[in-house]
N, C-alpha and C positions, 0 to 999 in steps of 0.2 A: 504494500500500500504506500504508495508518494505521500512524505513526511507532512505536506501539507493538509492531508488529510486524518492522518496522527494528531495534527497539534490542533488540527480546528476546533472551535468551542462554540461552533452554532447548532442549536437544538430549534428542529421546525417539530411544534404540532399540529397535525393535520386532523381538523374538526374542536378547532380551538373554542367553538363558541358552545360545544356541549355541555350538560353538568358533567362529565368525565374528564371533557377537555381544560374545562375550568379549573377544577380541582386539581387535576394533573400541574396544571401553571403552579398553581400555590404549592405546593409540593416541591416542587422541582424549584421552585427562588428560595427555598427554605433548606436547600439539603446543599451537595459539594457544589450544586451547577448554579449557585445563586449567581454569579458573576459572567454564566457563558451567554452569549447572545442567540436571544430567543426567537423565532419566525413563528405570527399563528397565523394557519392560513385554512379557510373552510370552504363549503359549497358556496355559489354565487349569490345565495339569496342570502346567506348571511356575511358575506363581504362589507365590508364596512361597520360593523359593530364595533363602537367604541371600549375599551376595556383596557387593564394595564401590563404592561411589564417588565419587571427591575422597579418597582415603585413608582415609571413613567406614564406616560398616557400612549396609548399603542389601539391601530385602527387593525381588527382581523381583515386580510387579505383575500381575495382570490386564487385559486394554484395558477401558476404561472411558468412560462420558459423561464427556468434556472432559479426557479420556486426551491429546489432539494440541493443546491450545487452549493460543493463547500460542504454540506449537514455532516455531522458526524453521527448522530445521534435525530430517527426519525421516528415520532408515534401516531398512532392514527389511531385516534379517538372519536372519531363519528361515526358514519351510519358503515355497513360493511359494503354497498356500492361505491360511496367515496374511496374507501380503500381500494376495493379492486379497481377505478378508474387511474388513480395516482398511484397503484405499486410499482408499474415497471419505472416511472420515473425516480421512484427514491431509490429504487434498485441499481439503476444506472448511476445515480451518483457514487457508489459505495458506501452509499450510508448505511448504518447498523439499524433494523426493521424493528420497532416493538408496537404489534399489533392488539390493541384492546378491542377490538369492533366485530373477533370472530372470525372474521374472512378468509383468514391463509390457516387455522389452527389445522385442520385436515391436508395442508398440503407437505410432502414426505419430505420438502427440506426445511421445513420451518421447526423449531425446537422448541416445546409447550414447556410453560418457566412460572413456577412460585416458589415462595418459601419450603422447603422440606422436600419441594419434590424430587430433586435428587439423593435427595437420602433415602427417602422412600422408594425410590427404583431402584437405588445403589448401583447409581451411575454417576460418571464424575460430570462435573457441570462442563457445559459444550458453549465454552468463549467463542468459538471460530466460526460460530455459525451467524449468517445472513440477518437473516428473519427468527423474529422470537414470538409467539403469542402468550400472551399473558388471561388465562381463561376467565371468566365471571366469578363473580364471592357464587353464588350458587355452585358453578361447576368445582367451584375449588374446595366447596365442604365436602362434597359426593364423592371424588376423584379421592381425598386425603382418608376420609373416614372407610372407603372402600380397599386402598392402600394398607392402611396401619389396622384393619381388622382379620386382611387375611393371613397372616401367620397365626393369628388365634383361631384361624380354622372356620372362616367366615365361609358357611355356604350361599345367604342370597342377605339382599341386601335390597329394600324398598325403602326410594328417597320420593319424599313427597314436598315440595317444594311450594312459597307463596308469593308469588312477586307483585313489587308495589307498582304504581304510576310513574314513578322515576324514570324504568326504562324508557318510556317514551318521552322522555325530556320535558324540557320545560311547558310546551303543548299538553303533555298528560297529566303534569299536576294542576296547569289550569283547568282542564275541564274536571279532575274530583273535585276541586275547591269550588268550580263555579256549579257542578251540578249537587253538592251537597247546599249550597247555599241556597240552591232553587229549589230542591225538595224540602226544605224546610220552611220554605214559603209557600209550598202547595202548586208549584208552577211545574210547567212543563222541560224536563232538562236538553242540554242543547249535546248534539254526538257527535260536532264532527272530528274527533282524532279516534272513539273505537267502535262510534256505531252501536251503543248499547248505551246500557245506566252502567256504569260504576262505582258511581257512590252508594252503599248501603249493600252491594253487592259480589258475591264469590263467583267467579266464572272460569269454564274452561277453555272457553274461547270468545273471540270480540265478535263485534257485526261483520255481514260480508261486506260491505263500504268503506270497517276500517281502515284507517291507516296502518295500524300495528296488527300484527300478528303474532298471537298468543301457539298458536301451535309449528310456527318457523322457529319461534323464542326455544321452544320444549327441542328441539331438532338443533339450536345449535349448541345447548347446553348439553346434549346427547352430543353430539360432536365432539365437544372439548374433554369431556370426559374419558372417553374412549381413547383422543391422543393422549391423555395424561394418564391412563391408564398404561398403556402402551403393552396390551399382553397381560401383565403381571396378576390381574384379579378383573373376575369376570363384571361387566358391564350392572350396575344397580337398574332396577325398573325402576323409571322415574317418571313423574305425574308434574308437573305445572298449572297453579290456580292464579288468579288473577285476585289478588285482596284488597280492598278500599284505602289503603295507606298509600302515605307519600315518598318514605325511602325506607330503606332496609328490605333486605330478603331475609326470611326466617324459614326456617325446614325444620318438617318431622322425617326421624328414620326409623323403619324395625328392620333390626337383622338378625340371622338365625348362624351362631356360632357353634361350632362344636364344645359339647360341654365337656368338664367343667370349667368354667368361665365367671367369676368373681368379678366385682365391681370395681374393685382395688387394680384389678389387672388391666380392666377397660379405661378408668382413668389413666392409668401410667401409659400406657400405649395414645389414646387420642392425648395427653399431654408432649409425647414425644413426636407428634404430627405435625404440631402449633397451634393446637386449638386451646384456648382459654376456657378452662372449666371456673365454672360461676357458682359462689357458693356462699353461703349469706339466703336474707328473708325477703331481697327483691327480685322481683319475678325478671325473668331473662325474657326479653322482647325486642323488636326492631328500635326499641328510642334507647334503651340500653347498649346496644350497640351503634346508635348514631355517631361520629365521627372516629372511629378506631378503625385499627389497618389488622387488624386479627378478629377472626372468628370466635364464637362467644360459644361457650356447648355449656347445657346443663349436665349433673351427673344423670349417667344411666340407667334407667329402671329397668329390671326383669321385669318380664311379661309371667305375671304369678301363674297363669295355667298351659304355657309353654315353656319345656325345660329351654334354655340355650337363646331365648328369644329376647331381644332385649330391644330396647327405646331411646332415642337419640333426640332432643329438643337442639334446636341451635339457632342462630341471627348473625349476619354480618352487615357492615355497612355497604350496601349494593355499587356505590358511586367509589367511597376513600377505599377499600380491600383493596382493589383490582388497581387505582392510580397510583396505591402506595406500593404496589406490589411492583407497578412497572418503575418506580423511581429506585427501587431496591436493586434490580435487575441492571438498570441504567449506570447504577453506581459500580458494580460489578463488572460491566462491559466498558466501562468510561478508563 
């Protein structure tokens, strides 16, 4: 690699103006890259959004000829067609790929990356590679908890998953907020980002008009899973519901482990994964874990009328997990 591309310190985020890409910004001014020069650059409709960076005033961009040139360091943090439109140009530059958006996690040379996962695959971590995806706080409890339960003899494993309005950006928490305001007025709610009610409502899929798609969502958290699985433990049945909050994903799990199997041994293993066992008289929930870059598990209950069978509560912050996860990674590759 020409040294000039060694010592560069420009970091582009691509889909700057999401809650992902947002957060991501704050993040990454906070950690070793507070000093390197930053590019946000998004789709054309959000071009020109005023916003800051290095404590300055900074207008998000359009992608551009020589939009990626010079990057050392590129993340794509909006929609996964924005990625796949702009990957071959950050590829061309030589910049180093960290994909949040899903898009390349299935593709054979891209290298799926959180905390623990090389431990838990007991593989050395893969500096030299391209492209990196960094999966969903969803896929990352499913992938880890399915991981660090099969040496104990895990034979299946149902993750049952709730995602907030978040995913759908700023768009989807305005219409929970505006159609709870309207149901409590006695009015009619307005759909246009999923084509249904959401407020006051569990669903496992949106309108056909939506915008979003609750059952692509479910396919590409199958997706990432699978690559961060990579072989090592079989695939968990996973179910995706749609819940009237505004951030955090929270998940139940049951999994059926060869006995005997103690709760002492379940913590000590999901502690050596990264998961945060929560313990104390407050309830673990999506506001419990609002701004934390680690996943939140309660202890384990047996299923008192299945030997082996045990119960997994957990929350992570849907938006900070996955942005703090890629500036972890960045620092690592930097």
């Amino acid at each position: 690699m020409p040294s000039f591309e060694r010592e560069s310190k420009r970091i582009v985020i691509a889909g700057a103006s999401s809650l992902l890409g947002a957060d991501l910004k704050g993040l990454l001014e906070e950690s070793k890259f507070a000093d390197w020069d930053f590019r946000l650059v998004d789709e054309e409709e959000a071009a020109g959004t005023l916003t800051e960076a290095g404590g300055e005033p900074a207008v998000i961009q359009p992608v551009e000829e020589g939009t990626f040139e010079r990057a050392r360091l590129v993340f794509f943090a909006g929609s996964p067609e924005f990625t796949r439109t702009n990957l071959a140009a950050a590829t061309a530059a030589r910049a180093k790929v960290i994909d949040l958006s899903g898009c390349i996690v299935a593709d054979a040379a891209t290298v799926a990356w959180f905390p623990k996962l090389d431990e838990l695959l007991q593989r050395q971590f893969r500096g030299e590679a391209a492209a990196y995806a960094v999966p969903s706080a969803a896929a990352t409890a499913a992938s880890a908890l399915s991981l660090v339960l099969q040496p104990l003899g895990l034979q299946n494993l149902v993750f049952l998953c709730f995602q907030p309005v978040s995913e759908a950006g700023r768009a989807g928490i305005e219409e929970l907020e505006s159609q709870t305001s309207q149901l409590l007025s006695f009015q009619s709610v307005g759909k246009p980002v999923f084509d249904a009610q959401v407020a006051f409502a569990l669903l496992d899929r949106f309108g056909p008009a939506s915008r979003e798609d609750l059952l692509s969502a479910r396919e590409r958290i199958r997706a990432e899973i699978e690559t961060c699985l990579a072989g090592k433990a079989g695939l968990p049945a996973l179910q995706l519901i749609h819940v009237p909050v505004f951030y955090g994903v929270t998940f139940a799990a049951c999994a059926h482990v060869t006995p005997p199997t103690n709760c002492p041994r379940l913590v000590q293993a999901c502690n050596s994964a990264g998961f945060a066992l929560m313990k104390g008289d407050e309830p673990l929930s999506n506001i419990s874990a609002a701004g934390e870059g680690f996943i939140q598990l309660a202890e384990p209950e047996a299923h008192p009328a299945a030997l082996g069978t045990w119960w997994f509560w957990g929350a992570a912050d849907n938006i900070r997990l996955p942005a703090a996860n890629a500036v972890k990674l960045a620092e690592m590759l930097a």
